[in-house]
C-alpha positions in Angstrom: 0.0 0.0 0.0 1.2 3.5 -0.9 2.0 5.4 2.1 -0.5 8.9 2.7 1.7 11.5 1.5 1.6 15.1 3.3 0.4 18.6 1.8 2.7 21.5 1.4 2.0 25.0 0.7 5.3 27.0 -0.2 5.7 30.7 -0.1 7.7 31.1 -3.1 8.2 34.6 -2.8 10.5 36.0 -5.8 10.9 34.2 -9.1 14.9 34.8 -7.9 14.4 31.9 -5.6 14.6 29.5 -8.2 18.4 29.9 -9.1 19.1 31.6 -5.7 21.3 29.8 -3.2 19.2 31.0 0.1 18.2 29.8 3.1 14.7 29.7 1.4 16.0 27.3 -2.1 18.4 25.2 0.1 15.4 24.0 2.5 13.2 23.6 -0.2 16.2 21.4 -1.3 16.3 19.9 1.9 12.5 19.1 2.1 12.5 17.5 -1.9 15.2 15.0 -0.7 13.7 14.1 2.9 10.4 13.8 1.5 8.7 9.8 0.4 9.5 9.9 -3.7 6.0 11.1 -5.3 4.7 9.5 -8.1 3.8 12.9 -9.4 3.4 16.4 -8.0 0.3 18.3 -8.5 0.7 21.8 -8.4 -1.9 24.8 -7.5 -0.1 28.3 -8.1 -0.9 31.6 -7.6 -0.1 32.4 -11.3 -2.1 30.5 -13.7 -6.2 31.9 -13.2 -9.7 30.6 -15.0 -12.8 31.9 -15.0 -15.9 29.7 -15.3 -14.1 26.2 -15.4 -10.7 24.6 -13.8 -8.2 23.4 -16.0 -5.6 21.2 -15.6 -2.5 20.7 -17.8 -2.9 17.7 -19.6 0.3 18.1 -21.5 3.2 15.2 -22.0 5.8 17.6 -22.2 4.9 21.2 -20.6 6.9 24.0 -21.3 8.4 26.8 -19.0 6.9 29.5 -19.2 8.7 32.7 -18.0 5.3 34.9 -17.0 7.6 38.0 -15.5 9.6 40.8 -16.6 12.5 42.7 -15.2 14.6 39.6 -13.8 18.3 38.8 -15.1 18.9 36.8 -18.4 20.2 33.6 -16.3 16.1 33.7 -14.8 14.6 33.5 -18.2 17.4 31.0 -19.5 16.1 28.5 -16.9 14.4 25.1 -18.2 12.6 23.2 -16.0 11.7 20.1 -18.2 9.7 18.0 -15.9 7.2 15.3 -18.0 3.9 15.9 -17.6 1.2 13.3 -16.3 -2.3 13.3 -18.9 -3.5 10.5 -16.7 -3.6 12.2 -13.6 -5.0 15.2 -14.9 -8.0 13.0 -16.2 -7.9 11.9 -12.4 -8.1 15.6 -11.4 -11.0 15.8 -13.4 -12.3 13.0 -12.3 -12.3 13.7 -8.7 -14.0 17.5 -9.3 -16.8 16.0 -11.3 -19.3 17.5 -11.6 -17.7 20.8 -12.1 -15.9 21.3 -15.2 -12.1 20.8 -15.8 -10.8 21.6 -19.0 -7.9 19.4 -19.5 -5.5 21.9 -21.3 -3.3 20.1 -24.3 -0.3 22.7 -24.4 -0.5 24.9 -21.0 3.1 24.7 -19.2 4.6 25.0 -16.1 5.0 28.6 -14.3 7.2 29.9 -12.3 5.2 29.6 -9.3 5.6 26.2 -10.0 9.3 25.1 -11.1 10.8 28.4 -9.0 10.3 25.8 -6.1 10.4 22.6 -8.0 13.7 23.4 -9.3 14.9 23.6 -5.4 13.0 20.3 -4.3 13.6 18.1 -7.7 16.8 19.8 -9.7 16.6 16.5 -12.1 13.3 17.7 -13.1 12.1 13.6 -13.2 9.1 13.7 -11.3 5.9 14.5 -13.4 4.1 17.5 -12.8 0.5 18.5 -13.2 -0.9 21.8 -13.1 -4.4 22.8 -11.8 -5.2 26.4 -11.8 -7.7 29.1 -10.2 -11.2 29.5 -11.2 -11.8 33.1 -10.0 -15.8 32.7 -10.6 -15.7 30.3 -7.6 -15.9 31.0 -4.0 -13.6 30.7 -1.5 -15.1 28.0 0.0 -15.4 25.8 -3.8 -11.4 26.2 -2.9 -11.6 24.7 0.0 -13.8 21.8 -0.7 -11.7 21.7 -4.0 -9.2 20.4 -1.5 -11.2 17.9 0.3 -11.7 16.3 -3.3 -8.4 15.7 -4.0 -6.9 14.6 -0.9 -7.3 11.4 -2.3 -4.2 12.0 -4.5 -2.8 11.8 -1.2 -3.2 7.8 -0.9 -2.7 7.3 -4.5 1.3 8.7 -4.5 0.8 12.0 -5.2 2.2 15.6 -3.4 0.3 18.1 -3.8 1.6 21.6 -3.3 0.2 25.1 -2.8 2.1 27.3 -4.6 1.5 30.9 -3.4 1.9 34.1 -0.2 -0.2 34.1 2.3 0.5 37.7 2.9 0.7 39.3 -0.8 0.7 43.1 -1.2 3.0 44.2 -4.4 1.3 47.3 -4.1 2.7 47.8 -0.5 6.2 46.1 -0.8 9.3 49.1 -0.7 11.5 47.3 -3.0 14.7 49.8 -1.4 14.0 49.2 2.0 11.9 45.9 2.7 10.2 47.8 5.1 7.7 45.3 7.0 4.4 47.2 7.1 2.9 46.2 10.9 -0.1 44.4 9.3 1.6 42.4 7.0 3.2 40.3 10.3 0.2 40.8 12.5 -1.9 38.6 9.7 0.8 36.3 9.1 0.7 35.4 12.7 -3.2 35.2 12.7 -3.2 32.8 10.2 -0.3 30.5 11.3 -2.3 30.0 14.9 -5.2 29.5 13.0 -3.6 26.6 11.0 -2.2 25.4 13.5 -5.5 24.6 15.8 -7.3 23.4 12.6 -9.7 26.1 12.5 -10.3 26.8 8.8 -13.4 28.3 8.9 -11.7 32.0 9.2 -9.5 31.2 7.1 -11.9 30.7 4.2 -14.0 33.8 5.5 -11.2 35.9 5.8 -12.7 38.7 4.8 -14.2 38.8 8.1 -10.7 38.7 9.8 -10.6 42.6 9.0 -8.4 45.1 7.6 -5.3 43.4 8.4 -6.7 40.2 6.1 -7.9 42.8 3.4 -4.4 44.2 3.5 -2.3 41.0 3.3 -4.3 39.3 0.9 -5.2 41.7 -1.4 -6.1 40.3 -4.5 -6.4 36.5 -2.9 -4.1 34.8 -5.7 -1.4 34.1 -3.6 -3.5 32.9 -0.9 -6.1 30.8 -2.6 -3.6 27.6 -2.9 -3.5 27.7 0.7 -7.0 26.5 1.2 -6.5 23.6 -1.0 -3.6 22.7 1.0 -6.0 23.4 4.0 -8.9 21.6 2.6 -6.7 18.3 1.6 -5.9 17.8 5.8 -7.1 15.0 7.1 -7.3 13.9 10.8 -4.6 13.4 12.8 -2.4 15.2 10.1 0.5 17.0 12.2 1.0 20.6 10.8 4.7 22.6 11.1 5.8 25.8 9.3 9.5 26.6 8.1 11.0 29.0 5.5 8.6 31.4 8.0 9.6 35.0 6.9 8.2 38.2 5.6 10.0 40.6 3.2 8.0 43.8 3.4 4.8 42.7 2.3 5.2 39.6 1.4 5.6 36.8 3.5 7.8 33.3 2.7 5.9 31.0 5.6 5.5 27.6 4.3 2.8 25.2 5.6 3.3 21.3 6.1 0.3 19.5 6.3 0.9 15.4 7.5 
């Protein structure tokens, strides 16, 4: 029998972290070559968003896709050639039913996927398998999106959140990394939430007040946290590690099992 596999959300921060030798890539390292061998990884990321239907990248081969601007040469030069997994995305499908998935026959990997990938699997030999963010959905759908697919969990796959849970560009001093006080008064919030299992505010976190409003700001970053949250099942122990914040933005990483 295939051993339960935990849940991981990363805070992946800057797309730098994927050829940067930090505290932040080298325990990501650390955590690819302590963790049980996946069959596959399926991936939720902050940076690939629907609207009216999931998809999931059904491709044999996905590409990288370099979705940012302003980053040295060496950043776009990076391949991360991982092979994809068709059947598994059916699987994905299959375990959302009823709700549409379009299974996508060319979408690639980005870099809020392979920036930590890279880290965890530098070979790039373990299949990967995008699902991303319908934005017509509630937060809750998220959530219970998660519930559905913590079968993957028995079957030999990792799944991974790939996002912030505090995200502010907006309100991030590149110069100074100046730490506004929300941004670590919400990180905090959250983490003790997590860590006594209460999700509810976490889905509602609107209702959490400005400090929530501030941090999460446009909620990409911090929807692959409630699949992560959603796939927990009981008795799952939960830790946190790379568990920083850089202005506005904050690196804490979630293990779930």
């Amino acid at each position: 029998m295939t051993a339960r596999l935990p849940v991981l959300f990363l805070g992946h921060g800057s797309p730098m972290n994927a050829i940067a030798d930090n505290a932040w890539s080298q325990t990501w390292a650390a955590l690819g070559a302590a963790l049980p061998r996946p069959k596959a990884v399926l991936m939720i990321s902050a940076h690939w968003e629907t609207m009216g239907a999931s998809a999931v990248g059904a491709s044999e081969r996905p590409e990288t896709i370099h979705d940012f601007g302003g980053f040295p040469q060496a950043l776009f030069d990076v391949r991360y050639d991982a092979p994809g997994d068709p059947a598994l995305a059916s699987r994905v499908a299959e375990l959302l039913s009823p709700y549409p998935v379009v299974q996508h026959p060319t979408r690639g990997l980005d870099h809020g996927v392979w920036g930590v990938l890279r880290p965890m699997y530098p070979h790039a030999d373990v299949p990967v398998v995008q699902l991303s963010l319908d934005r017509g959905r509630s937060d809750r759908w998220h959530y219970e999106a998660g519930r559905r697919l913590a079968a993957l969990r028995d079957e030999g796959v990792l799944i991974i959140g790939s996002g912030d849970i505090v995200h502010n560009l907006r309100a991030v001093n590149f110069r100074t990394g100046e730490i506004p006080d929300w941004a670590p008064r919400f990180n905090d919030t959250a983490k003790a939430l997590i860590a006594a299992g209460d999700h509810d505010p976490l889905i509602d976190w609107r209702a959490l007040g400005p400090d929530a409003e501030a941090s999460i700001n446009s909620a990409e970053h911090y929807l692959p946290l409630l699949y992560v949250l959603g796939a927990q099942q009981a008795g799952d122990e939960v830790s946190f590690f790379t568990d920083d914040l850089f202005a506005a933005i904050s690196m804490t990483s979630v293990r779930v099992g």
